[in-house]
TIMARMAR-150461 format. One line per field, with one value per residue (C-alpha): residue in one letter; x negated, y negated, z. Coordinates in nm, 3 decimals. Example, Ala and Ser with C-alpha at 12.3 -4.5 7.8 and 13.67 -1.06 7.14 Angstrom:
BEGIN
residu: a;s
x: -1.230;-1.367
y: 0.450;0.106
z: 0.780;0.714
// end
This chain:
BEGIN
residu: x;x;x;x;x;x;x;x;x;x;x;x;x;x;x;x;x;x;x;x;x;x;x;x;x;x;x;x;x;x;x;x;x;x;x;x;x;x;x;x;x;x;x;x;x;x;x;x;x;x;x;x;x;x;x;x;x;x;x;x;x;x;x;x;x;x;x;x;x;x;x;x;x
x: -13.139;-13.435;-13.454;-13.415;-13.073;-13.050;-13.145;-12.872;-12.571;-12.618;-12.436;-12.140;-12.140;-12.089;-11.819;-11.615;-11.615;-11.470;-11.218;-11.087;-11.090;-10.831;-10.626;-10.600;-10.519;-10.241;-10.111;-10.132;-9.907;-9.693;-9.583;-9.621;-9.422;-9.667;-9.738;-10.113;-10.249;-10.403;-10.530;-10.749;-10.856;-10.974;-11.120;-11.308;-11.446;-11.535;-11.761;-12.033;-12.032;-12.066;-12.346;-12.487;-12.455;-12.620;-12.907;-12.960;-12.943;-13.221;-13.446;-13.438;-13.470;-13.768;-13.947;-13.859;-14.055;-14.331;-14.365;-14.395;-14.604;-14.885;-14.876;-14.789;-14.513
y: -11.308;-11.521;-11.799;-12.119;-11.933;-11.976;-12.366;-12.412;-12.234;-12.516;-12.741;-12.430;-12.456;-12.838;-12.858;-12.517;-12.729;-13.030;-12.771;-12.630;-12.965;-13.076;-12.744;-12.773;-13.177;-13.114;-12.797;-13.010;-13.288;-13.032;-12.876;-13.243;-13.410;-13.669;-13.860;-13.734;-13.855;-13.576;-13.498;-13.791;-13.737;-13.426;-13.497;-13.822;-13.538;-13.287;-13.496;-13.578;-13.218;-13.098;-13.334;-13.238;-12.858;-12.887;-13.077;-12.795;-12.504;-12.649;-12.804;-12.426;-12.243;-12.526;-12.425;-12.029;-12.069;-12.242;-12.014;-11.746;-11.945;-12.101;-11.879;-12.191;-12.234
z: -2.685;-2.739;-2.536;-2.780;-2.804;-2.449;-2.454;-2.724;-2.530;-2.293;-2.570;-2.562;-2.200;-2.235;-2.452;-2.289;-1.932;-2.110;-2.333;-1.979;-1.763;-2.083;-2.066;-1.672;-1.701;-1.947;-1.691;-1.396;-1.644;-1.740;-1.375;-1.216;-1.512;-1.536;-1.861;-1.964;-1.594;-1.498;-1.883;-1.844;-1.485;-1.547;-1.887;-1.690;-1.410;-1.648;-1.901;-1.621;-1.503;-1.829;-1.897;-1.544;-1.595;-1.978;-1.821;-1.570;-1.829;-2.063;-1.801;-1.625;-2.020;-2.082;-1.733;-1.814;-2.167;-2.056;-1.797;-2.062;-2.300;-2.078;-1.776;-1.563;-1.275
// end
């Protein structure tokens, strides 16, 4: 896998964390019978992490390919 293929699963990465913070939130509703509480709760917690965790990916693919490119660390 090259690695601009790498920088660009970090967008995949981003939206699967948001896609299973919504399927937990709705479980959690669903065995607490709570109206969509936990749906948004986790949806609020997952966005920043994804964001977070999408950051870290590209900044680490950005250092790897410069690394390879230039020859610096």
């Amino acid at each position: 896998m090259s690695l601009a293929a790498i920088a660009g699963l970090g967008g995949c990465v981003g939206i699967g964390i948001v896609i299973i913070g919504l399927l937990l939130g709705v479980f959690l509703d669903s065995q607490l019978h709570t109206d969509s509480l936990f749906s948004i709760i986790c949806i609020v917690i997952s966005v920043p992490a994804s964001l977070v965790i999408m950051a870290n990916v590209i900044v680490r693919t950005v250092k790897l390919i410069e690394k390879r490119q230039y020859g610096t660390d």
